[in-house]
PDB file of N, CA, C and O in Angstrom, chain B, residues numbered from 101:
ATOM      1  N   UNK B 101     160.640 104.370  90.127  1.00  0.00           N
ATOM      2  CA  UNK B 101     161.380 104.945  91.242  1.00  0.00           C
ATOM      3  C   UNK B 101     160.556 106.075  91.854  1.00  0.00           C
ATOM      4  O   UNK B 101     159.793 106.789  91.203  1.00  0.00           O
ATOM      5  N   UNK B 102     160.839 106.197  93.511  1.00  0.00           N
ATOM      6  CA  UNK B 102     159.892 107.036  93.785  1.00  0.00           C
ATOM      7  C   UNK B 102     159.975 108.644  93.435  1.00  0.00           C
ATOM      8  O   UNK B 102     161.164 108.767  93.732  1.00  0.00           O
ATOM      9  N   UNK B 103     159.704 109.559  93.149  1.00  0.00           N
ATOM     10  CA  UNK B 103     159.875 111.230  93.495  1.00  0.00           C
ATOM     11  C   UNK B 103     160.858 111.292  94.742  1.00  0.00           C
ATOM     12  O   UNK B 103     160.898 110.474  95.660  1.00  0.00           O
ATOM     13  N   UNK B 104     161.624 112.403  94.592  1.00  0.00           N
ATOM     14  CA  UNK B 104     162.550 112.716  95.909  1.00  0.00           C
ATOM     15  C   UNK B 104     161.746 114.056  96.660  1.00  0.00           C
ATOM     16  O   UNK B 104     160.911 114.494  95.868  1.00  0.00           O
ATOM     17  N   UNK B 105     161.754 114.572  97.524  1.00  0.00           N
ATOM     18  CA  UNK B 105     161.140 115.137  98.272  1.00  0.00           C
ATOM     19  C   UNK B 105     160.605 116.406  97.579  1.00  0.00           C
ATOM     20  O   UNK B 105     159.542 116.864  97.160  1.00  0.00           O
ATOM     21  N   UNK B 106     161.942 116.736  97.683  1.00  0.00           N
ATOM     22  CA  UNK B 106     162.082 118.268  96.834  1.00  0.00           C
ATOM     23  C   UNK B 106     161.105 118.270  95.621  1.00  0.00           C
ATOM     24  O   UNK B 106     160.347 119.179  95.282  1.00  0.00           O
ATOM     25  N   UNK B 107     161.369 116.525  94.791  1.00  0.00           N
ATOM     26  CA  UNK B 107     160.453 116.838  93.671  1.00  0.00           C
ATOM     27  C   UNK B 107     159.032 116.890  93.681  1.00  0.00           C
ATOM     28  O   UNK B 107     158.272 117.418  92.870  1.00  0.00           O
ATOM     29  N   UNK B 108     158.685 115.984  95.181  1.00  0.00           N
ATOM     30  CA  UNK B 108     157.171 115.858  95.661  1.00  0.00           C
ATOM     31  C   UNK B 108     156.305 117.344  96.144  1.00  0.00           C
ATOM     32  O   UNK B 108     155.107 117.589  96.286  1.00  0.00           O
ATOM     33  N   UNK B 109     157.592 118.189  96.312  1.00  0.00           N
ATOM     34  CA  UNK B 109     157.138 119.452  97.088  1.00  0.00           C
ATOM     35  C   UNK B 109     157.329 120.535  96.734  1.00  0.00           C
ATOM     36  O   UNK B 109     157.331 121.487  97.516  1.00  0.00           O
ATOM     37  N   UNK B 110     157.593 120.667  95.102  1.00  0.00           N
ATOM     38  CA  UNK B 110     158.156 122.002  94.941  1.00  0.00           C
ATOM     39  C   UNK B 110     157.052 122.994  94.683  1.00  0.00           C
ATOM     40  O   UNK B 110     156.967 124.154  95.086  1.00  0.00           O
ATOM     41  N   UNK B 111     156.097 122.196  93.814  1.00  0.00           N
ATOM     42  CA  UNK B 111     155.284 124.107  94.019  1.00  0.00           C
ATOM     43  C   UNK B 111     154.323 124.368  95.446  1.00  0.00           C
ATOM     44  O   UNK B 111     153.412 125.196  95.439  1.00  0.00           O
ATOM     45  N   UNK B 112     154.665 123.536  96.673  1.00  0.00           N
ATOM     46  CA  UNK B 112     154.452 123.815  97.778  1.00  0.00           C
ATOM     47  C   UNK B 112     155.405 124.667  98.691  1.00  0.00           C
ATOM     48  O   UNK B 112     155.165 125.318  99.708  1.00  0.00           O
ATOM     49  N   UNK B 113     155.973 124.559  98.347  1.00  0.00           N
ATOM     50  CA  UNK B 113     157.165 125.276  98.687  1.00  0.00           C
ATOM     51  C   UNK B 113     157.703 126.757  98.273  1.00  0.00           C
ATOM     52  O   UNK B 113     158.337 127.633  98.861  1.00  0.00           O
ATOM     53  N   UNK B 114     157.070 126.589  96.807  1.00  0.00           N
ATOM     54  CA  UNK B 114     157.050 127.980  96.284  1.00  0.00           C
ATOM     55  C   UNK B 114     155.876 129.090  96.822  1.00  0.00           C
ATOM     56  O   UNK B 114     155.841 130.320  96.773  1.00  0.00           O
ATOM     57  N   UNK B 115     155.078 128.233  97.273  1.00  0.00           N
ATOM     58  CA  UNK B 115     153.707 129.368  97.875  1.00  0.00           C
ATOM     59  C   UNK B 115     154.117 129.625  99.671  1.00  0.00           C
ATOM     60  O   UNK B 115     153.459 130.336 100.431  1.00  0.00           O
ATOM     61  N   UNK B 116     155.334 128.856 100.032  1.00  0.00           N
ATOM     62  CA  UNK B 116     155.237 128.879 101.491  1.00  0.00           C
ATOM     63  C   UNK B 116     156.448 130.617 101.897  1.00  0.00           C
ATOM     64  O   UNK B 116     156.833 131.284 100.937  1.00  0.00           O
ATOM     65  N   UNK B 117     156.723 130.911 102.931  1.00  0.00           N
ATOM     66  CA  UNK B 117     157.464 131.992 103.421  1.00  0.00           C
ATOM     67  C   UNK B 117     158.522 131.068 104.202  1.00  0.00           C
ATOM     68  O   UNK B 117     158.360 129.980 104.754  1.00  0.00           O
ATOM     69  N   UNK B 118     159.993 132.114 104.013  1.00  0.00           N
ATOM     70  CA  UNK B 118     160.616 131.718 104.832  1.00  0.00           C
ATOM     71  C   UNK B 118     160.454 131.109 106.226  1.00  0.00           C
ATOM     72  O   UNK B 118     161.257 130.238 106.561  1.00  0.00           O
ATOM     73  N   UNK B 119     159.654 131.422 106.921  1.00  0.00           N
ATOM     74  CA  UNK B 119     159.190 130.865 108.731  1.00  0.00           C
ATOM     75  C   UNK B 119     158.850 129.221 108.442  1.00  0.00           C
ATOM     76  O   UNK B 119     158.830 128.462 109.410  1.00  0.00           O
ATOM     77  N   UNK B 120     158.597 128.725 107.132  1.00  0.00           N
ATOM     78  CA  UNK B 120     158.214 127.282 106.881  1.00  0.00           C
ATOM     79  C   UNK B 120     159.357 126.417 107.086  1.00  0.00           C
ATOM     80  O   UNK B 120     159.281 125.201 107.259  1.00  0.00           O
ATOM     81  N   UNK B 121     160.861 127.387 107.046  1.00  0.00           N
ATOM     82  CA  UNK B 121     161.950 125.903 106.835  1.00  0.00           C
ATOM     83  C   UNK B 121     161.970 125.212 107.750  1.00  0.00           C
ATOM     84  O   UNK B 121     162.469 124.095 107.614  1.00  0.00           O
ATOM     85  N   UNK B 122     161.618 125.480 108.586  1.00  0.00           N
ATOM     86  CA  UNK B 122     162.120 124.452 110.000  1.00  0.00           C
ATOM     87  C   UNK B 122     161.147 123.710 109.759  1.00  0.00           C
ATOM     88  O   UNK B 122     161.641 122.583 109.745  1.00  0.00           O
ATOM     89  N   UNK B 123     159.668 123.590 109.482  1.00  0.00           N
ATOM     90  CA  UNK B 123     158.780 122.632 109.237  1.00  0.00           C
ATOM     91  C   UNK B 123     159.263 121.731 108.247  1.00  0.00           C
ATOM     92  O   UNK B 123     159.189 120.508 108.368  1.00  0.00           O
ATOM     93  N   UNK B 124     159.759 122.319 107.266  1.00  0.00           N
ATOM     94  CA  UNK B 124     159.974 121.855 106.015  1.00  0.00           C
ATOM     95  C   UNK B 124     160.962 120.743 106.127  1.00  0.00           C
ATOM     96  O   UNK B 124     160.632 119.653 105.661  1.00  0.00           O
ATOM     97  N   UNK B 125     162.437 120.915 106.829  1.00  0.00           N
ATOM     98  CA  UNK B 125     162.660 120.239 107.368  1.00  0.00           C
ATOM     99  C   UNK B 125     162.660 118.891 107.707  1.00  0.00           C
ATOM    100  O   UNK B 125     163.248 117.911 107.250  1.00  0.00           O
ATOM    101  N   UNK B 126     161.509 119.137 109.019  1.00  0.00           N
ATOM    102  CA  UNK B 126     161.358 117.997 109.684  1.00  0.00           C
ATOM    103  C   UNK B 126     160.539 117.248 108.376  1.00  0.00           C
ATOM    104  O   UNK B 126     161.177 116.253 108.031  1.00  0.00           O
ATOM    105  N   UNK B 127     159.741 117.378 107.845  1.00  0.00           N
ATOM    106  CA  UNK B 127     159.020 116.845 106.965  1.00  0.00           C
ATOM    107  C   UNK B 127     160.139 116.122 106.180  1.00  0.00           C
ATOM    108  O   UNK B 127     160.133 114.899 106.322  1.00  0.00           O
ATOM    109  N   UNK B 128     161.027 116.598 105.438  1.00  0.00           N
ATOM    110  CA  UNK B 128     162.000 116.373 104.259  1.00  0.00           C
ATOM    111  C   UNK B 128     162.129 115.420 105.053  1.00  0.00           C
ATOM    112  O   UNK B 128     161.615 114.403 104.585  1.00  0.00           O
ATOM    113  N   UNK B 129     162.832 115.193 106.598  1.00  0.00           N
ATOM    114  CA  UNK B 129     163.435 114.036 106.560  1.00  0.00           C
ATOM    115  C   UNK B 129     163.008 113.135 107.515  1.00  0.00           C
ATOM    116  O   UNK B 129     163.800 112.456 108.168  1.00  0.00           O
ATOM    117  N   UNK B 130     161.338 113.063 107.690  1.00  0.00           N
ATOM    118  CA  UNK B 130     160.575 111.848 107.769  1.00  0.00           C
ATOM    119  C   UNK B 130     160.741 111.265 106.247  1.00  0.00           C
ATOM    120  O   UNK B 130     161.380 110.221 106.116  1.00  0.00           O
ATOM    121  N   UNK B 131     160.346 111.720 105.426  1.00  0.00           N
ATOM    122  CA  UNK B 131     160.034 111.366 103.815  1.00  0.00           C
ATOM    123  C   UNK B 131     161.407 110.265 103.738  1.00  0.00           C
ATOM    124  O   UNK B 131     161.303 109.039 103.749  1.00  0.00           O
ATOM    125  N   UNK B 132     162.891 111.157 103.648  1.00  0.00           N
ATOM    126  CA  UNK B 132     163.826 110.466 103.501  1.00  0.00           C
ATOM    127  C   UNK B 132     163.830 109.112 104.671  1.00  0.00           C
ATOM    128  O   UNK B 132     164.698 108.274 104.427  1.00  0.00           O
ATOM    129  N   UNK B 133     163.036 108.858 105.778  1.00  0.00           N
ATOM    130  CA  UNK B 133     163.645 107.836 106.552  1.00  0.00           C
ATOM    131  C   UNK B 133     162.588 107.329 105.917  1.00  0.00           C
ATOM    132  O   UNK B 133     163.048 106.188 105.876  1.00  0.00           O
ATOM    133  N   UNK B 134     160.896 107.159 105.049  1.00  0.00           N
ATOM    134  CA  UNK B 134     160.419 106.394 104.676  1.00  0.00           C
ATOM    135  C   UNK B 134     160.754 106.167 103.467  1.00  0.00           C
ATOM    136  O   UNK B 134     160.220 105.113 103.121  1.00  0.00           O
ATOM    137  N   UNK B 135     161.317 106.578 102.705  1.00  0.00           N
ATOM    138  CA  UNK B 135     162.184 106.030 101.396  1.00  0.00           C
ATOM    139  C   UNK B 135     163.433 104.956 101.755  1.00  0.00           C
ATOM    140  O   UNK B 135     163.844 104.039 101.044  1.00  0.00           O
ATOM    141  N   UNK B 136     163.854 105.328 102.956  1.00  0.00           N
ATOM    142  CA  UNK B 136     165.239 103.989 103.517  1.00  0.00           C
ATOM    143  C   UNK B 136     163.851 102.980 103.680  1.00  0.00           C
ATOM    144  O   UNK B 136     163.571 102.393 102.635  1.00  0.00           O
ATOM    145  N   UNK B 137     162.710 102.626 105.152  1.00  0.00           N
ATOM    146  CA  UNK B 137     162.262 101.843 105.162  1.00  0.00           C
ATOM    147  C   UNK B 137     161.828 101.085 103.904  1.00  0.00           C
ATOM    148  O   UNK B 137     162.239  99.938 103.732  1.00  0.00           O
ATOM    149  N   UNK B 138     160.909 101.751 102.897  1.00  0.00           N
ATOM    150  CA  UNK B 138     160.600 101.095 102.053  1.00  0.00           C
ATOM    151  C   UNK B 138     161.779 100.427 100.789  1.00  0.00           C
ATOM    152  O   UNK B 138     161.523  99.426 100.120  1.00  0.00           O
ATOM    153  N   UNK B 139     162.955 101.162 100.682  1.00  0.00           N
ATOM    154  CA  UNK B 139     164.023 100.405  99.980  1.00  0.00           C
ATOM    155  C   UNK B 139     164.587  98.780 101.064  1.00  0.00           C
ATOM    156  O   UNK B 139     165.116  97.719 100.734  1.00  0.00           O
ATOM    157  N   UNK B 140     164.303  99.130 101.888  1.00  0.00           N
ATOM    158  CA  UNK B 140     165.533  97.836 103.073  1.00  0.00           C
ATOM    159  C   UNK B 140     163.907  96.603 102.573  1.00  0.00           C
ATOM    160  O   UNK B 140     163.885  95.539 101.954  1.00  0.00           O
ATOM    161  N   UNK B 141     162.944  97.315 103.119  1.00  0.00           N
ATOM    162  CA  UNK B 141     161.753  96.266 102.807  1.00  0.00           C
ATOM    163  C   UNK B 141     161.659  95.612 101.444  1.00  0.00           C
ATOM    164  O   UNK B 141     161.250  94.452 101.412  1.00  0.00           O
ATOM    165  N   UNK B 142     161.945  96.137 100.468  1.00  0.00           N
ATOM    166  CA  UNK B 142     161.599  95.930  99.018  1.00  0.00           C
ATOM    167  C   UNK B 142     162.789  94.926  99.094  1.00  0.00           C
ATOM    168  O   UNK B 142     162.563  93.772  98.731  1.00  0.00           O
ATOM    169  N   UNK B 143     164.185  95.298  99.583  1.00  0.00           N
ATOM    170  CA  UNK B 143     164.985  94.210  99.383  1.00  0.00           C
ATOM    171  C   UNK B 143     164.921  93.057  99.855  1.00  0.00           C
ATOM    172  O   UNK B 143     165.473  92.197  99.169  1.00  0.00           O
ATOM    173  N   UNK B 144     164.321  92.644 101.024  1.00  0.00           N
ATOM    174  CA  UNK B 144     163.766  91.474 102.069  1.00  0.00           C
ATOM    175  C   UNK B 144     162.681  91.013 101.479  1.00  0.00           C
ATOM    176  O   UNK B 144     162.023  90.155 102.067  1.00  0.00           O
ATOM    177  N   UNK B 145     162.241  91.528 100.092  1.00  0.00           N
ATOM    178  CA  UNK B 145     160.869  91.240  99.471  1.00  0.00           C
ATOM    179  C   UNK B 145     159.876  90.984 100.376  1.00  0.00           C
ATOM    180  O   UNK B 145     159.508  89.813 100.469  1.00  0.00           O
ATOM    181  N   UNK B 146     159.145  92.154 101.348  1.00  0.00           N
ATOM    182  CA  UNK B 146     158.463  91.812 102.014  1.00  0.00           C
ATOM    183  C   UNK B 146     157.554  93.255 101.505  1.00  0.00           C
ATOM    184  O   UNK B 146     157.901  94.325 101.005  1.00  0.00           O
ATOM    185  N   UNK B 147     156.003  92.566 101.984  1.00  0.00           N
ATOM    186  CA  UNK B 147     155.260  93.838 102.281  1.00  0.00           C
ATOM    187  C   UNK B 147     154.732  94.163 103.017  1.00  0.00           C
ATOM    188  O   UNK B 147     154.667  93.263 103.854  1.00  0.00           O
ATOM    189  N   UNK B 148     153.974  95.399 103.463  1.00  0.00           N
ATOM    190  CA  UNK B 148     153.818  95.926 104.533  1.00  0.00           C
ATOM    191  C   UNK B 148     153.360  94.981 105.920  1.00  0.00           C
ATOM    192  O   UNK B 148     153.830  94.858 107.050  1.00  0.00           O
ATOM    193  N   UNK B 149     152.160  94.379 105.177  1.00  0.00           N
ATOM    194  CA  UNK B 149     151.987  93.605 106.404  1.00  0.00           C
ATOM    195  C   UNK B 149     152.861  92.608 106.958  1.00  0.00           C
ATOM    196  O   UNK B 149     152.631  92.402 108.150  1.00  0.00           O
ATOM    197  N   UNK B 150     154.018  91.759 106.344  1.00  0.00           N
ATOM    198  CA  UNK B 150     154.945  91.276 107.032  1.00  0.00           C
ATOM    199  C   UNK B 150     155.921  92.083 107.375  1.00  0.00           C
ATOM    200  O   UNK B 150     155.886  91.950 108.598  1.00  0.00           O
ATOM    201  N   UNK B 151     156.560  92.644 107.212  1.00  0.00           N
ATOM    202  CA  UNK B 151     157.028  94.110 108.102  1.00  0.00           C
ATOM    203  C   UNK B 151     156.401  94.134 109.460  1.00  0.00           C
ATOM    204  O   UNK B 151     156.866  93.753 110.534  1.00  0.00           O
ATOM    205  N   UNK B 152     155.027  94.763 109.121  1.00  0.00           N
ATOM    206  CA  UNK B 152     154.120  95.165 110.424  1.00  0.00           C
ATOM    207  C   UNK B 152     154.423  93.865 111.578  1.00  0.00           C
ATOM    208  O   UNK B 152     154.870  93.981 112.719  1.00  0.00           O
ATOM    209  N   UNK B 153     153.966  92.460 110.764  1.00  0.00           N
ATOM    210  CA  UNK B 153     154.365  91.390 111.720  1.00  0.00           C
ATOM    211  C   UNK B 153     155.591  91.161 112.692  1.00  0.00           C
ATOM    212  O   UNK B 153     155.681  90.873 113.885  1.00  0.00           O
ATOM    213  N   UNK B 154     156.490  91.411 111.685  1.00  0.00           N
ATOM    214  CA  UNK B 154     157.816  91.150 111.995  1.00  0.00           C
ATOM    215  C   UNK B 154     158.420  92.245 113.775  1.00  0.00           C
ATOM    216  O   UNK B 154     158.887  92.038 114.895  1.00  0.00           O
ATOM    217  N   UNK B 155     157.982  93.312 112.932  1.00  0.00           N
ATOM    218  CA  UNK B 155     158.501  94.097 114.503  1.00  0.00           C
ATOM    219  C   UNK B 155     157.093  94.851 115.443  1.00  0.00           C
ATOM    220  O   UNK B 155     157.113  95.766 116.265  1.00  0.00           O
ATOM    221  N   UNK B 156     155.938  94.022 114.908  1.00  0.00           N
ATOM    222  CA  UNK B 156     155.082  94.198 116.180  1.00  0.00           C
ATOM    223  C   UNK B 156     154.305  95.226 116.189  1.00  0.00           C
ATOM    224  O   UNK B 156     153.511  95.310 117.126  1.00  0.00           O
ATOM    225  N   UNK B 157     154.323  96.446 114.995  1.00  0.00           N
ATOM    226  CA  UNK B 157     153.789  97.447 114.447  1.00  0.00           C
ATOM    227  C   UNK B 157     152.722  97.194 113.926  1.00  0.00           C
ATOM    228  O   UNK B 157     152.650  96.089 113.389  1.00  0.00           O
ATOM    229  N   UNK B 158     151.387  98.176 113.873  1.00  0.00           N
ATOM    230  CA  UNK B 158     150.606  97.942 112.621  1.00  0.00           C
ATOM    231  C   UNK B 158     150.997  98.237 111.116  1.00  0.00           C
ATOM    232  O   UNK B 158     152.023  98.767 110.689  1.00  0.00           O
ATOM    233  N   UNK B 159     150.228  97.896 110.635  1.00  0.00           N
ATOM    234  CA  UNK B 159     150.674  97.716 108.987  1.00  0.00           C
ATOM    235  C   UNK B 159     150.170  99.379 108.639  1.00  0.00           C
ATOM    236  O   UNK B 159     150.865  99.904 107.769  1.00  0.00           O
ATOM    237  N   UNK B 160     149.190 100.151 109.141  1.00  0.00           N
ATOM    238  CA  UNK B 160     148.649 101.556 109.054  1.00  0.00           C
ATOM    239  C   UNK B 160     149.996 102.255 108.929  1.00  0.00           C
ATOM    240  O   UNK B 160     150.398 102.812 107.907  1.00  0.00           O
ATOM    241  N   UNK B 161     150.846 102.134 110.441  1.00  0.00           N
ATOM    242  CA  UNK B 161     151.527 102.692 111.028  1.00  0.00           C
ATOM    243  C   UNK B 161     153.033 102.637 109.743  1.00  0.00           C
ATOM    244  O   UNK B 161     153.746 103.580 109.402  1.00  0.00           O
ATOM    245  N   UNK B 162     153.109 100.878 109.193  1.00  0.00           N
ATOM    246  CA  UNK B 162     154.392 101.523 108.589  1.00  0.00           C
ATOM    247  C   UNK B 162     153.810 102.111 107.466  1.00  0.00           C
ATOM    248  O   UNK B 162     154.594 102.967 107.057  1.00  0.00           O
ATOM    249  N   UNK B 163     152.930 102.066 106.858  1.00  0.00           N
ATOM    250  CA  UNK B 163     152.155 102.849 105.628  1.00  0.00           C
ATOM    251  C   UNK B 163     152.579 104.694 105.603  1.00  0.00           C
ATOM    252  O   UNK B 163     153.091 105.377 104.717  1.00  0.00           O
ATOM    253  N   UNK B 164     152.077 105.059 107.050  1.00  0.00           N
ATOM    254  CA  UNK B 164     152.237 106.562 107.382  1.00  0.00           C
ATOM    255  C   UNK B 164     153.898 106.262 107.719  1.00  0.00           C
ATOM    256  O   UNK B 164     154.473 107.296 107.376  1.00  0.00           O
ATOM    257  N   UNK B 165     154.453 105.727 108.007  1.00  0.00           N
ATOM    258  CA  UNK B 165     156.511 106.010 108.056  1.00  0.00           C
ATOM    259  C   UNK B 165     156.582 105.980 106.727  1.00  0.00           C
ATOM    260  O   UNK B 165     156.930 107.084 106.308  1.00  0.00           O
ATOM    261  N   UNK B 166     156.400 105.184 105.860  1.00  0.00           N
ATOM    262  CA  UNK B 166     157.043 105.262 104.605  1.00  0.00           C
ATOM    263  C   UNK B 166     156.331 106.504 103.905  1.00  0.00           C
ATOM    264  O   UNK B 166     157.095 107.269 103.316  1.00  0.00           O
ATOM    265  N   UNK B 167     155.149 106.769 103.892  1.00  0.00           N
ATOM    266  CA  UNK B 167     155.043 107.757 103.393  1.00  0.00           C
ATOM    267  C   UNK B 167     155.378 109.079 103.797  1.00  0.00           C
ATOM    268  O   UNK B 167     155.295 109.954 102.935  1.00  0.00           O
ATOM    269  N   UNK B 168     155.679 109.337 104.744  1.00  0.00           N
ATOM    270  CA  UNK B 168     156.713 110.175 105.424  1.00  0.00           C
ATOM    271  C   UNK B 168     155.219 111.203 106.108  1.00  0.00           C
ATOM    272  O   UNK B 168     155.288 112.365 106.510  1.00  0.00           O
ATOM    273  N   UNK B 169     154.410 110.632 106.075  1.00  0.00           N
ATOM    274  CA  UNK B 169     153.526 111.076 106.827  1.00  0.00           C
ATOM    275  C   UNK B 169     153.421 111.482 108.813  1.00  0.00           C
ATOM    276  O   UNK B 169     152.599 112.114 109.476  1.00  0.00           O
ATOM    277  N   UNK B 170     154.929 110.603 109.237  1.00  0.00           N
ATOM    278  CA  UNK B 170     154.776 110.628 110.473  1.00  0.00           C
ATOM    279  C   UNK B 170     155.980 110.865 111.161  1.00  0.00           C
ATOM    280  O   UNK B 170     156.582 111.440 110.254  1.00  0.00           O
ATOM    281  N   UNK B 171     156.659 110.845 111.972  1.00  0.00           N
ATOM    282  CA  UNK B 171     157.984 111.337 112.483  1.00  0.00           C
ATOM    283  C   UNK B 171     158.037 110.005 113.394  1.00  0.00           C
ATOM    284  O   UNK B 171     157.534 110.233 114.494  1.00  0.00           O
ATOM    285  N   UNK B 172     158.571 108.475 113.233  1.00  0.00           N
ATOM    286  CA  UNK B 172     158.428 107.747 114.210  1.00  0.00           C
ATOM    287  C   UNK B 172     159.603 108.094 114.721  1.00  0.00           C
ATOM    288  O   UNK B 172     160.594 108.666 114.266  1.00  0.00           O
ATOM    289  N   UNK B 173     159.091 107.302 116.535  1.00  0.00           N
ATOM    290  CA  UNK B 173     159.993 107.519 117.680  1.00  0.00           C
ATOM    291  C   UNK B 173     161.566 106.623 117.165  1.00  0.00           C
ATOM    292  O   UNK B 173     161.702 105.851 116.216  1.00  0.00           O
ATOM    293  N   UNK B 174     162.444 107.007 118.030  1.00  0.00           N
ATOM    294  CA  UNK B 174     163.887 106.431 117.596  1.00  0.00           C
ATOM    295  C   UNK B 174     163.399 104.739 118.252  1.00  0.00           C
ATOM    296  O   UNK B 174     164.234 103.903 117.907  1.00  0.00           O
ATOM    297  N   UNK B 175     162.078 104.058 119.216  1.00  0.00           N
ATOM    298  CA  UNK B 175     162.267 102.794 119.430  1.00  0.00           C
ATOM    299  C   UNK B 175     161.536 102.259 118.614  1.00  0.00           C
ATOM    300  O   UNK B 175     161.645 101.064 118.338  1.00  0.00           O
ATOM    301  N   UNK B 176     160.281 103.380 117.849  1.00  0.00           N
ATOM    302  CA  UNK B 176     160.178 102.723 116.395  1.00  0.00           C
ATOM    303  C   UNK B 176     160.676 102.255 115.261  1.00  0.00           C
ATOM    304  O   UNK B 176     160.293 101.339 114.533  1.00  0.00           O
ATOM    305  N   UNK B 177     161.930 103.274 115.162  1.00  0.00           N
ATOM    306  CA  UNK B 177     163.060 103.176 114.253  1.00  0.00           C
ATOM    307  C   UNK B 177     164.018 101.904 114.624  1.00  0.00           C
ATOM    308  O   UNK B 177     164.548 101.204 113.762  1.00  0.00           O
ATOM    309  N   UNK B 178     164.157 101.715 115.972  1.00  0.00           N
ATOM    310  CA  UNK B 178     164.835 100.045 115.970  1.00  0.00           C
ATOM    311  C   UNK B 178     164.012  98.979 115.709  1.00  0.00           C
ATOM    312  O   UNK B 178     164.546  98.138 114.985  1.00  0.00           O
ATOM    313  N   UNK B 179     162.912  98.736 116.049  1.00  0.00           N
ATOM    314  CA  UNK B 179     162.002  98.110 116.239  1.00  0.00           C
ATOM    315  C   UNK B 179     162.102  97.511 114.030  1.00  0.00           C
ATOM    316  O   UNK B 179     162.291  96.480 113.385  1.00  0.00           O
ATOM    317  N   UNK B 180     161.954  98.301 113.888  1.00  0.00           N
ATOM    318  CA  UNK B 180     162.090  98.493 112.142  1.00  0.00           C
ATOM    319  C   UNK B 180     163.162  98.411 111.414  1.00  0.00           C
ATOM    320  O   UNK B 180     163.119  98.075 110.230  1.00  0.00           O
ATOM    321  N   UNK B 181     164.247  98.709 112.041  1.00  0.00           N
ATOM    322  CA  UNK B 181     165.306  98.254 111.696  1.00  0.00           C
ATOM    323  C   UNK B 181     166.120  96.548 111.775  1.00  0.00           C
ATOM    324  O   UNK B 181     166.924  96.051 110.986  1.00  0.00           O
ATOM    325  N   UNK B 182     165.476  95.928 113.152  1.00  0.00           N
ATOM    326  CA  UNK B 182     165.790  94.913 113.502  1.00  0.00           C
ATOM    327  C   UNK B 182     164.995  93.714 112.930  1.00  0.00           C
ATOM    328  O   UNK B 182     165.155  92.493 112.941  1.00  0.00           O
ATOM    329  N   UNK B 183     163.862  94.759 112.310  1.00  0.00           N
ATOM    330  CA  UNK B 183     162.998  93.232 111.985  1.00  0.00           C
ATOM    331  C   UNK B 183     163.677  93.400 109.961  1.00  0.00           C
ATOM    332  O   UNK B 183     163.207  92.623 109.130  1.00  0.00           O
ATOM    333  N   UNK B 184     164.641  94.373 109.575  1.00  0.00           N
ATOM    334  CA  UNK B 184     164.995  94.763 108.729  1.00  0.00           C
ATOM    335  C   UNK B 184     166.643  94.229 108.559  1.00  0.00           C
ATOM    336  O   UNK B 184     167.251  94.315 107.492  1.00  0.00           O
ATOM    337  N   UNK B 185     167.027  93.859 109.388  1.00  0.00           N
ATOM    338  CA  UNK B 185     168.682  93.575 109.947  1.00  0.00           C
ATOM    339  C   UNK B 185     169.702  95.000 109.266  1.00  0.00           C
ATOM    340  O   UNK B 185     170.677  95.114 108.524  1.00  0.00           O
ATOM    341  N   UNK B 186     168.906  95.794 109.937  1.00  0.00           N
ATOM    342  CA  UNK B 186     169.487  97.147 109.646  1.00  0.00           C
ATOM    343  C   UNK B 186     169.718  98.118 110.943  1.00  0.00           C
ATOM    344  O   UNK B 186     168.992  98.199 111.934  1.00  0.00           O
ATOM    345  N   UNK B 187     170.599  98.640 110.741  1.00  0.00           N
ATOM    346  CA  UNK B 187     170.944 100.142 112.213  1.00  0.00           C
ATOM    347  C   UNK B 187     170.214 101.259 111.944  1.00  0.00           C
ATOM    348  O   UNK B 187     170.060 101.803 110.850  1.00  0.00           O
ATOM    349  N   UNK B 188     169.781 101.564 112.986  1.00  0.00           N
ATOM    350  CA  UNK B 188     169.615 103.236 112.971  1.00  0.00           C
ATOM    351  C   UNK B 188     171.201 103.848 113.469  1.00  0.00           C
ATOM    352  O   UNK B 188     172.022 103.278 114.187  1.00  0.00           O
ATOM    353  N   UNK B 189     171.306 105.310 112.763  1.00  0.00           N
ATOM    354  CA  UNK B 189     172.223 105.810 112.959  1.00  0.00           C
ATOM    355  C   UNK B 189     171.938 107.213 112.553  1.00  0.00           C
ATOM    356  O   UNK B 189     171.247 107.484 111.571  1.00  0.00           O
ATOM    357  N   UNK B 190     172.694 108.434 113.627  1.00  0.00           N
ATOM    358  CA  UNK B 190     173.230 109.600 113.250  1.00  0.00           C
ATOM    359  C   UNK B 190     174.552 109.779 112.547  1.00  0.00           C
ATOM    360  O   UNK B 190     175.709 109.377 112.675  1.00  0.00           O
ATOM    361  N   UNK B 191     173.886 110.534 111.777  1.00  0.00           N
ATOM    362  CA  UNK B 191     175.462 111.031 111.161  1.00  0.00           C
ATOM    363  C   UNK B 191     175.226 112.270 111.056  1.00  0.00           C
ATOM    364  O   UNK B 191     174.158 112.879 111.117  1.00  0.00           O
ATOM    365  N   UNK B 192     176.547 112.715 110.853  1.00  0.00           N
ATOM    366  CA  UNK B 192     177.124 114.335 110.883  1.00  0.00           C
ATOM    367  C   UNK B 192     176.256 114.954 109.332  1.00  0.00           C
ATOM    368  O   UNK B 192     176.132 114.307 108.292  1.00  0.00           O
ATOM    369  N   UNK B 193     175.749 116.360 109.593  1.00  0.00           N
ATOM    370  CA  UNK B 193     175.522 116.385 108.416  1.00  0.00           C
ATOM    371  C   UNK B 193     176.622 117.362 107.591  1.00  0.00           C
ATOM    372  O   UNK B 193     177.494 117.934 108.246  1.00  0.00           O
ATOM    373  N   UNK B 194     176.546 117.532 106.104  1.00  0.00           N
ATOM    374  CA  UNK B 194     177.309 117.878 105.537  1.00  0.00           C
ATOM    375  C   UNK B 194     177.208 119.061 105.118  1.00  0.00           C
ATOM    376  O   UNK B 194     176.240 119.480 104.483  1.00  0.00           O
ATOM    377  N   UNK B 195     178.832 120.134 105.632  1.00  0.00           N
ATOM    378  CA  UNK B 195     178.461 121.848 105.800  1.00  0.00           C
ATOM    379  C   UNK B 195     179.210 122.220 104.642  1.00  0.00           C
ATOM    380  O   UNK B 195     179.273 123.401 104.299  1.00  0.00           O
TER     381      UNK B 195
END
C-alpha cells in the first residue's frame, strides 16, 4: 500500500515555516488525486500506458498525476476519469 502524504512528507515539513501551508496544500492534494487515479486504474487492471491510450494523454503525463508531481487541469481530470468510468467531483470540505 502506498505512504499517505503526511507520511511521505513529514520530516519535510518539520524543516518548513508556517508561510509553506498554502503550498503544502496544494501539493497534499495533487498527491491525494494521484492516489484516486492510480487506485480506479489498478481496478480496471490497466497500466499506465493503456490509461495514457485510453484518454489520449501521454503515459509521462499520467506518471507525474499519480505521483502527485503535477496539478492536472479539471479537462485532464475528465479526460481520466472517463477513460476510468469515473466522475470528477467537488465536495464540501469537512470543518
Amino acid at each position: 500500500m502506498a505512504r499517505t502524504y503526511d507520511e511521505a512528507t513529514a520530516a519535510r515539513r518539520a524543516r518548513l515555516g508556517p508561510d509553506a501551508a498554502v503550498q503544502a496544500e496544494v501539493l497534499a492534494q495533487a498527491y491525494e488525486i494521484g492516489l484516486q487515479v492510480v487506485a480506479l486504474r489498478e481496478q480496471h487492471d490497466l497500466i499506465q500506458a493503456e490509461l495514457a491510450e485510453r484518454c489520449g494523454i501521454d503515459q509521462a503525463d499520467i506518471s507525474r498525476i499519480e505521483r502527485g508531481a503535477t496539478s492536472p487541469t479539471t479537462r485532464t481530470l475528465q479526460r481520466i476519469a472517463a477513460a476510468l468510468d469515473a466522475d470528477v467531483r467537488v465536495v464540501a470540505r469537512a470543518s
